[in-house]
Backbone bond lengths (Angstrom), bond angles and torsions (degrees), N, CA, C in turn:
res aa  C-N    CA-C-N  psi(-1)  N-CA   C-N-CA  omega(-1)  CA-C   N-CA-C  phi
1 X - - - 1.455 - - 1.525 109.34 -
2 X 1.674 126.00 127.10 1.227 106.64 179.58 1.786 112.63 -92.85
3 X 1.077 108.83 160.17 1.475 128.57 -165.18 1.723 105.94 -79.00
4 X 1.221 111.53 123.34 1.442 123.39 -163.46 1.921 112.69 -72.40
5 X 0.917 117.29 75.25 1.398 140.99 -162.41 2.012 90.54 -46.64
6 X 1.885 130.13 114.90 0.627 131.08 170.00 1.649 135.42 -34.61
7 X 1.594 99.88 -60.57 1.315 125.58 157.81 1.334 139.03 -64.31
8 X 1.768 108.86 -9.30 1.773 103.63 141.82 1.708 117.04 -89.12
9 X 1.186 114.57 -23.08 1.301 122.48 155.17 1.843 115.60 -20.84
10 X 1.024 96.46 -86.48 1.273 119.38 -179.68 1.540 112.73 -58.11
11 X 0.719 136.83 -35.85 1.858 146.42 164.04 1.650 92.30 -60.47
12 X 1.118 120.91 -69.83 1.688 107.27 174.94 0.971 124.60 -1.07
13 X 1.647 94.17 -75.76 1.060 154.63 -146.45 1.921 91.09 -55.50
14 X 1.495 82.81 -87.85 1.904 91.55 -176.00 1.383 98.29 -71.47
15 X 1.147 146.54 -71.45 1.964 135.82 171.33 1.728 96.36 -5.85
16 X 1.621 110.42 -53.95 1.664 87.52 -166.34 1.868 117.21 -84.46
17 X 1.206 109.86 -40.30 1.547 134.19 141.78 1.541 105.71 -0.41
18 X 1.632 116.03 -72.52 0.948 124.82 160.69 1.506 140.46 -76.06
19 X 0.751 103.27 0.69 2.005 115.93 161.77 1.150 113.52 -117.13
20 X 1.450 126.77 7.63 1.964 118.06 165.07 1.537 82.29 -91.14
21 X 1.681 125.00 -65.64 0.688 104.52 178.50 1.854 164.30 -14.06
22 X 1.296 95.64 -51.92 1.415 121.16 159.96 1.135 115.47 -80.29
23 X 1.135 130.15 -28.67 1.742 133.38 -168.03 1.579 113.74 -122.10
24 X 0.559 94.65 -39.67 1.865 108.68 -172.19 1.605 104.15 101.98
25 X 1.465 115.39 174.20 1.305 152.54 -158.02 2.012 84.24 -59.19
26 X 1.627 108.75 -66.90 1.258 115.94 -159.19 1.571 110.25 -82.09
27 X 1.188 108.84 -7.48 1.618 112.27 -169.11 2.025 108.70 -108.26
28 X 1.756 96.20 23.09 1.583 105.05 -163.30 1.498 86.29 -129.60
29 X 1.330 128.93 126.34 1.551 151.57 161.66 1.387 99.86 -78.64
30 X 1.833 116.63 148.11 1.278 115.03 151.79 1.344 112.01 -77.48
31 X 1.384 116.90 -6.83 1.911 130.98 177.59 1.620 98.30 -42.07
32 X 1.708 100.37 -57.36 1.498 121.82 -149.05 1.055 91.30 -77.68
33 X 1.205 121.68 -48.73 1.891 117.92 -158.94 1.859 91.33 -76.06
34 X 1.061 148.93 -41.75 1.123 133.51 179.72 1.555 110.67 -83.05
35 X 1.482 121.62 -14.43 1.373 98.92 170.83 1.757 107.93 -90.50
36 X 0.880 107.25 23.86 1.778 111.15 -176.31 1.501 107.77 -118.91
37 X 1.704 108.59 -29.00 1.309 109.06 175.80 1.894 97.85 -69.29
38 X 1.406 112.80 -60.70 1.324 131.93 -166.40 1.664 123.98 112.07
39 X 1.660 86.90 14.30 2.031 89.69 157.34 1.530 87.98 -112.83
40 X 1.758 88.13 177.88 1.560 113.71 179.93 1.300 108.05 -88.14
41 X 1.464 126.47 171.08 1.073 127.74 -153.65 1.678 110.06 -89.16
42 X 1.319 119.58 -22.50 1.534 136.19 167.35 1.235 93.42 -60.14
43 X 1.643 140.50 -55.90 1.645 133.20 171.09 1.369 112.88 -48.54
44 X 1.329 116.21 -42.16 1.221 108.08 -169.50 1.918 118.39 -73.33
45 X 1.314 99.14 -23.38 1.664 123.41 179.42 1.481 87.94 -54.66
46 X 1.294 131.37 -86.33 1.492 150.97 148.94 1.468 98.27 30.10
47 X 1.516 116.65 -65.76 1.582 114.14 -166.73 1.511 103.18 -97.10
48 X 1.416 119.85 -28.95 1.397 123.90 -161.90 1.546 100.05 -137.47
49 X 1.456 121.88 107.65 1.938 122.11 177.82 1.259 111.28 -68.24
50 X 1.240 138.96 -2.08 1.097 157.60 137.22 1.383 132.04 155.30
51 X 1.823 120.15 170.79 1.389 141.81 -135.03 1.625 104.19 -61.24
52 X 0.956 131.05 -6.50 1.615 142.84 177.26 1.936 96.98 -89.86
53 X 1.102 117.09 -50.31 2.031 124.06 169.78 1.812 94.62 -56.47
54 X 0.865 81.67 -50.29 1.903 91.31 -162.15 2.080 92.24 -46.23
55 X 1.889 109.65 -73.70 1.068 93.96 -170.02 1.585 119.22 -81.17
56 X 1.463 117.93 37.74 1.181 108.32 156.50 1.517 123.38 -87.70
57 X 1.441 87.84 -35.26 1.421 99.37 175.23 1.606 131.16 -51.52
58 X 1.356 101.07 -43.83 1.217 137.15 -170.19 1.898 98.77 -72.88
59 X 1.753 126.76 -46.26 0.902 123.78 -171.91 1.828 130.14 -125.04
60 X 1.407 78.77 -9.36 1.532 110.37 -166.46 1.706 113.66 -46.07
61 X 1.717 106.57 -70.07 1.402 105.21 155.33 1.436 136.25 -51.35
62 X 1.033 120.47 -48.44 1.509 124.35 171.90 1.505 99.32 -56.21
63 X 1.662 142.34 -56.97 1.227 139.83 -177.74 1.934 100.37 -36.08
64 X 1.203 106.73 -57.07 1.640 118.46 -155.51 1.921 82.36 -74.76
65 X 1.330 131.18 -82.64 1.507 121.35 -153.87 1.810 90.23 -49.62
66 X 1.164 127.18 -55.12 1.632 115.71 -163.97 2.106 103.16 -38.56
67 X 1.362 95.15 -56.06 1.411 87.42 -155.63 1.547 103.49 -75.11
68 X 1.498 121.85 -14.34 1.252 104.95 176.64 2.002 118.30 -90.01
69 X 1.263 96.82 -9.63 1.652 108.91 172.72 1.487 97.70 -76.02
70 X 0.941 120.47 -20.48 1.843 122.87 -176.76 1.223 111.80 -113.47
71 X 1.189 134.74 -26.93 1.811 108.49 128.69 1.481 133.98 -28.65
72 X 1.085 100.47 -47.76 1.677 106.09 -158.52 1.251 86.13 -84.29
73 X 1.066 122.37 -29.25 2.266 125.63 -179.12 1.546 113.74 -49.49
74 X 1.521 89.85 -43.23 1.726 111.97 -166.60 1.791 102.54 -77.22
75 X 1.518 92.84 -28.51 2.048 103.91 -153.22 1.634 101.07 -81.38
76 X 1.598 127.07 4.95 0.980 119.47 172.24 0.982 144.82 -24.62
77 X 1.524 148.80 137.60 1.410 122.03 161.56 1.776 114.97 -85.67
78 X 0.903 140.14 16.67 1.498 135.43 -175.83 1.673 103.43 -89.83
79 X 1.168 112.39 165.17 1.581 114.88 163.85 1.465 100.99 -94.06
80 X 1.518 101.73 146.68 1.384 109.54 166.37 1.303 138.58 -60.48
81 X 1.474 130.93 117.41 1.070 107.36 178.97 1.680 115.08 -128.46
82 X 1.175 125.98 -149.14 1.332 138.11 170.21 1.104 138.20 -111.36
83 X 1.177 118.85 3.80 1.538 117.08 -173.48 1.160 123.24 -115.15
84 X 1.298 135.00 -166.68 1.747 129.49 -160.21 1.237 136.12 -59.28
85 X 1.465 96.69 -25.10 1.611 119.00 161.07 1.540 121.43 -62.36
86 X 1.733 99.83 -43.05 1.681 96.95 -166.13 1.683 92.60 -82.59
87 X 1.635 126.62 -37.17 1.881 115.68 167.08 1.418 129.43 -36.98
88 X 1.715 101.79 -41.82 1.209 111.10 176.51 1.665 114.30 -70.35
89 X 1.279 119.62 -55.63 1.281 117.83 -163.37 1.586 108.25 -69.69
90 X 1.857 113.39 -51.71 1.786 107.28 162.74 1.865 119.26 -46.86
91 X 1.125 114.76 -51.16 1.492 102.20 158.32 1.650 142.39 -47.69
92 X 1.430 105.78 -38.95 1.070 116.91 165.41 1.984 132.08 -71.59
93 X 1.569 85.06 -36.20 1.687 108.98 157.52 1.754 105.28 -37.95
94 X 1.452 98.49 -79.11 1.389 113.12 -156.88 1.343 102.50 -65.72
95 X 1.141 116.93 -30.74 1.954 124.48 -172.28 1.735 86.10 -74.46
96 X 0.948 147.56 -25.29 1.478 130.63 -170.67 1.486 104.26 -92.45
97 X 1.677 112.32 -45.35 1.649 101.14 173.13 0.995 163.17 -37.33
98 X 2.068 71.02 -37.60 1.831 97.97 175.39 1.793 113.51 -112.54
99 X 1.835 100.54 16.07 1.525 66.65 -165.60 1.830 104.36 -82.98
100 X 1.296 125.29 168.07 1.240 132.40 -165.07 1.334 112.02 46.02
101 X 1.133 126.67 53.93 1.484 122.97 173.76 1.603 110.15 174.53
102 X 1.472 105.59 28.76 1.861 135.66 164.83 1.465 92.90 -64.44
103 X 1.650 149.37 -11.96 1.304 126.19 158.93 1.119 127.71 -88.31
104 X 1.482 92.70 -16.81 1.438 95.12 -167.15 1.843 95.10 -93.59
105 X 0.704 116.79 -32.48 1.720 141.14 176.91 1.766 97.13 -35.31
106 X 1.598 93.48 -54.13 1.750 106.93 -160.37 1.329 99.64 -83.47
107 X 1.733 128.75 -36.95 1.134 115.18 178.67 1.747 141.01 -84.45
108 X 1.951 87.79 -1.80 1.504 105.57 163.25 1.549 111.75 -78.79
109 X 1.255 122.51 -48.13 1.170 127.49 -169.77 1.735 115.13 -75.54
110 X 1.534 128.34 -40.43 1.282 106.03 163.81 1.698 110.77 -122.61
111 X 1.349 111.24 2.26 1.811 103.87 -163.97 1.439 105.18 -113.11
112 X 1.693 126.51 41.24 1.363 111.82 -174.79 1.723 100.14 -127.67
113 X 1.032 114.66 -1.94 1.170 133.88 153.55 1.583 103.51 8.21
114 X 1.375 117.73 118.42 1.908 121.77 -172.74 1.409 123.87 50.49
115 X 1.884 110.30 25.75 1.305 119.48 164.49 1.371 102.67 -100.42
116 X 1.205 113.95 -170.31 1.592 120.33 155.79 1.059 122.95 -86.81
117 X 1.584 127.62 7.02 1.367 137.99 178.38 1.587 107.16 -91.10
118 X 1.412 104.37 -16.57 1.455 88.78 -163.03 1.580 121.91 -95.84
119 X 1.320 115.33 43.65 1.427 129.15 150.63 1.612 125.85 -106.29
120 X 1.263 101.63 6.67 1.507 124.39 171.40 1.342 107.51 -33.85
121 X 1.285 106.34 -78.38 1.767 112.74 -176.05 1.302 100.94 -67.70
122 X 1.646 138.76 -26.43 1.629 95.07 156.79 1.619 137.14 -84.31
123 X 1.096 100.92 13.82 1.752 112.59 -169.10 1.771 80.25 -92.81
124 X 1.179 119.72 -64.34 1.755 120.33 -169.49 1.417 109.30 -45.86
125 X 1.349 118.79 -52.76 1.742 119.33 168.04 1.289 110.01 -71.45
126 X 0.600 157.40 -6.37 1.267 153.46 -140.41 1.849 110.14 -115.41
127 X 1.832 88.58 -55.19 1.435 101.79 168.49 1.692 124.52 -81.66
128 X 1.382 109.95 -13.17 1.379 126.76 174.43 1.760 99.08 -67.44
129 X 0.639 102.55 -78.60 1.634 117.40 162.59 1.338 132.58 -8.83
130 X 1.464 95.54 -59.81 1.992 110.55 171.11 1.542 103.60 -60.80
131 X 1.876 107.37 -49.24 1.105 112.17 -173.19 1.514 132.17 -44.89
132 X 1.288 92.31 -41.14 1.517 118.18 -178.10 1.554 111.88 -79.81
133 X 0.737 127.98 -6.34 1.302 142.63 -151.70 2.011 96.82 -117.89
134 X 1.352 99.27 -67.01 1.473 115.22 -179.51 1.422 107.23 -62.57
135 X 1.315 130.74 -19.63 1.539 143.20 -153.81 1.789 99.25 -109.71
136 X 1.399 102.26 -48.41 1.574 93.54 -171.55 1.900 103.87 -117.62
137 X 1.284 104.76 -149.42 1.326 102.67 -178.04 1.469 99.21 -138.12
138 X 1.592 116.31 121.91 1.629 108.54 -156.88 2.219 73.25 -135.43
139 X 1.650 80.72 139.59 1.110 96.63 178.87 1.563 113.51 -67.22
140 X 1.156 137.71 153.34 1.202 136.53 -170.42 1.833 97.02 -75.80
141 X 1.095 119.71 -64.02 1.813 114.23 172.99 2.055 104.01 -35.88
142 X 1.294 130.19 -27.50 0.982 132.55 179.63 1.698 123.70 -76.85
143 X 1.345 83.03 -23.84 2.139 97.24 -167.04 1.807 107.12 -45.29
144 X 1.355 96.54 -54.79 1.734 89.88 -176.86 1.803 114.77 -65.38
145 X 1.078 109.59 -12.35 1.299 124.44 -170.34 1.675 114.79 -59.66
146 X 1.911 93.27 -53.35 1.326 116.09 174.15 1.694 99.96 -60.08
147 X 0.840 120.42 -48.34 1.667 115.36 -164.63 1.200 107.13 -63.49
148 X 1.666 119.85 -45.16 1.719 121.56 -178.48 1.946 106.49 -57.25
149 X 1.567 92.04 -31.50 1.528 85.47 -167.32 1.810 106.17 -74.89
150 X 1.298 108.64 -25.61 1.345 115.64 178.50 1.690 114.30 -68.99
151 X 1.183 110.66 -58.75 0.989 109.37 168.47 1.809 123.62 -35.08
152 X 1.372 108.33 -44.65 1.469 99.88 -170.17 1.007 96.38 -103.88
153 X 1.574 132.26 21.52 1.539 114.98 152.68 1.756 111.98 -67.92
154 X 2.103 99.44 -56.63 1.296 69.88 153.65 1.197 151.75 -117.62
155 X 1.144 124.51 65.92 1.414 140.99 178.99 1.756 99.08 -97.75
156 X 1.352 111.91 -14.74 1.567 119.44 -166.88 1.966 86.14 -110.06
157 X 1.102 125.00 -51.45 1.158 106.31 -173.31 1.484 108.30 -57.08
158 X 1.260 122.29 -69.11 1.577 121.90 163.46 1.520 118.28 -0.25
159 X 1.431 109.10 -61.07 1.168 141.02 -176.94 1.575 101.73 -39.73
160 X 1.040 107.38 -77.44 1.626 145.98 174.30 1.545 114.03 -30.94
161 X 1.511 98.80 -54.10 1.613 122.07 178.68 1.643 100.40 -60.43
162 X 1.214 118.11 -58.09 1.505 122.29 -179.14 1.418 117.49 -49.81
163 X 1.317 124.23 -41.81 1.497 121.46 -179.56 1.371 112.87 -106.76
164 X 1.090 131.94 8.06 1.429 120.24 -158.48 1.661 93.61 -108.58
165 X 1.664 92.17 124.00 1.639 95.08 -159.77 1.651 105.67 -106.03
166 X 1.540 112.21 12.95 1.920 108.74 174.33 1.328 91.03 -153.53
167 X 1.239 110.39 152.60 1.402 113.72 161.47 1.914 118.60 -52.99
168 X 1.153 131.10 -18.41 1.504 134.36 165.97 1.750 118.27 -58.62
169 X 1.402 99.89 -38.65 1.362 107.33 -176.43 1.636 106.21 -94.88
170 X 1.187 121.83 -32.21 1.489 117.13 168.49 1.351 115.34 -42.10
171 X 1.647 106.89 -61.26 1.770 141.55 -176.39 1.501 94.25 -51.30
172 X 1.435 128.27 -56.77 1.527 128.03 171.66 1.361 127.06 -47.35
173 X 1.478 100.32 -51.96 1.388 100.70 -172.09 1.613 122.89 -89.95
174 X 1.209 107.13 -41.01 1.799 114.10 156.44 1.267 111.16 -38.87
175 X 1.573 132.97 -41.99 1.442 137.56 166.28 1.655 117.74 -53.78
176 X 1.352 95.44 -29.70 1.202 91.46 -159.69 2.084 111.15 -97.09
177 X 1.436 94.11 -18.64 1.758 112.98 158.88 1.307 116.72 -83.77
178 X 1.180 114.94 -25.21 2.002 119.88 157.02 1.273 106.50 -35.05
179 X 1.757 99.10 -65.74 1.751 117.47 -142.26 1.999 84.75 -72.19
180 X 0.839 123.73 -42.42 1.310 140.32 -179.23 1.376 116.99 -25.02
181 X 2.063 85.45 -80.19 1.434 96.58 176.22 1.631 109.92 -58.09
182 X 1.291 106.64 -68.17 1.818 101.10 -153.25 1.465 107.56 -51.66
183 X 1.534 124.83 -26.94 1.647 119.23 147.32 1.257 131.10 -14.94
184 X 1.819 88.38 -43.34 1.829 91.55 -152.82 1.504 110.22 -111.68
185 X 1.554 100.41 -5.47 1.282 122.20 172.21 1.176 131.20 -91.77
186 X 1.100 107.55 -2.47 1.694 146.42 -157.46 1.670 89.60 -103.11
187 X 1.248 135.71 -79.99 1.176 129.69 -179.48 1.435 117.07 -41.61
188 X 1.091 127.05 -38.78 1.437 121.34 167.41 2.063 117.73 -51.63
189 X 1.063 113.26 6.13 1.526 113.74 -164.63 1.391 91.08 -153.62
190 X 1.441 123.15 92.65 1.485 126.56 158.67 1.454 139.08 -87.26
């Protein structure tokens, strides 16, 4: 049996990291990820039985702490409100979730496509939603309203995750789609 060499491990590892990324879940070969590492794909079986093991590894934990740190986000006891405190702290929320883990962030939310991950972004809206809903008083003509706005919060964090090239500009700009949304979410509740 040969001995599972640490340091092709880890090349997998980020080689595959970086091609869900760019491609998504279904648009990534173990072909590619082993012709990029530079073993064959029977080597690559060796460390990983296959590309569904691979992106657990790759997303699996971060999937489980994200959604349970965002429970406890939602499970507050305060009432919701709008002002500089609640921009700061939802910005700061989301700027901690994702910071160092904006790939994995981007490839739960649109690139996991025919995993079991890929109801992620509706479990995250979904529960944002109830919250908001259970928390304030949204007119029934308003209900789908809340969801569009949820949705492109994160459709904007996503967004965010993709270009944001230091943790300073993440921390900036997540602040700055906070202040945004609860602005814009804010008019829905007079």
């Amino acid at each position: 049996m040969q001995v599972q060499k640490p340091e092709i491990r880890e090349k997998i590892l980020a080689t595959s990291l970086k091609l869900f990324y760019k491609q998504g879940y279904r648009g990534t070969t173990t072909r590619q990820i082993a012709g990029e590492v530079g073993i064959s794909v029977s080597n690559l079986y060796k460390y990983f039985r296959n590309k569904e093991i691979l992106l657990d590894e790759l997303v699996g934990s971060f999937h489980t702490w994200y959604l349970t740190g965002y429970q406890a986000i939602l499970s507050h006891e305060n009432k919701d409100t709008f002002d500089g405190v609640a921009v700061e702290n939802l910005g700061q929320a989301f700027f901690e979730s994702m910071k160092g883990h904006c790939r994995e962030f981007v490839i739960l939310m649109h690139k996991s496509q025919g995993t079991k991950y890929q109801g992620f972004k509706q479990t995250v809206i979904s529960s944002l939603v109830k919250h908001i809903e259970k928390e304030t008083v949204v007119h029934p003509e308003n209900k789908r309203m809340v969801e569009v706005l949820v949705s492109n919060l994160f459709n904007g964090l996503t967004e965010i995750a993709k270009y944001s090239r230091n943790d300073k500009q993440l921390s900036s700009h997540v602040t700055l789609l906070a202040h945004y949304h609860l602005r814009g979410i804010s008019v829905l509740f007079p």
